[in-house]
N, C-alpha and C positions, 0 to 999 in steps of 0.2 A: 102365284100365291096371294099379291093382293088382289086381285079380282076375285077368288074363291073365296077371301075371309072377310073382305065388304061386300063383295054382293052375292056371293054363296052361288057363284058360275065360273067358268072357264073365262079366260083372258079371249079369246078367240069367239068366245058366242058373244061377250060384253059390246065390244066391239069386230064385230063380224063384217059391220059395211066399208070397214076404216083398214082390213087388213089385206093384207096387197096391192093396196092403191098406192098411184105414184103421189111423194108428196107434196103439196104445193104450199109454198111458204107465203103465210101471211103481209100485209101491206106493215106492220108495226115491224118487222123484220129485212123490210125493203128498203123503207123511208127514212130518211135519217130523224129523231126528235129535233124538235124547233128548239132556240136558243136557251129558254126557259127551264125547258124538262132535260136538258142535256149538263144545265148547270145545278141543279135539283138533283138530278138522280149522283151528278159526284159527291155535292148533299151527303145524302142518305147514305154511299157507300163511304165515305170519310168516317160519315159515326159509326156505323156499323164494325170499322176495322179498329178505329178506338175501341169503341165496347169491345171488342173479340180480345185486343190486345190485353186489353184487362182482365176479362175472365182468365186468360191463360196463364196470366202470373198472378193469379191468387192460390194465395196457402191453402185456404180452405179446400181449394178442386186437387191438390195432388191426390196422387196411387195413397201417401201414407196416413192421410188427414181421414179424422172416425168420419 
């Protein structure tokens, strides 16, 4: 369905060269990050669970709020 409503083709013609092949996982999936980006991205996912934590108990988001 999103292949046909962004690009107005089948999932299988979009990528045609990509289907059936075995997959081979990238070097950023191999490698561990260096000391910097591994202390960075807990970073990012700290705020990130903050924020979330907050969106979920606010009054405004319940089922009953107009």
């Amino acid at each position: 369905m999103f292949a046909q409503q962004i690009w107005r083709r089948p999932w299988k013609e979009v990528f045609a060269a990509d289907v059936g092949r075995e997959f081979a996982p990238n070097d950023f999936e191999i490698t561990e990050p260096d000391e910097h980006t591994q202390r960075r991205r807990r970073q990012v996912v700290d705020e990130i669970v903050a924020l979330t934590k907050e969106i979920m108990v606010d009054p405004m988001l319940t089922p009953e709020s107009p």
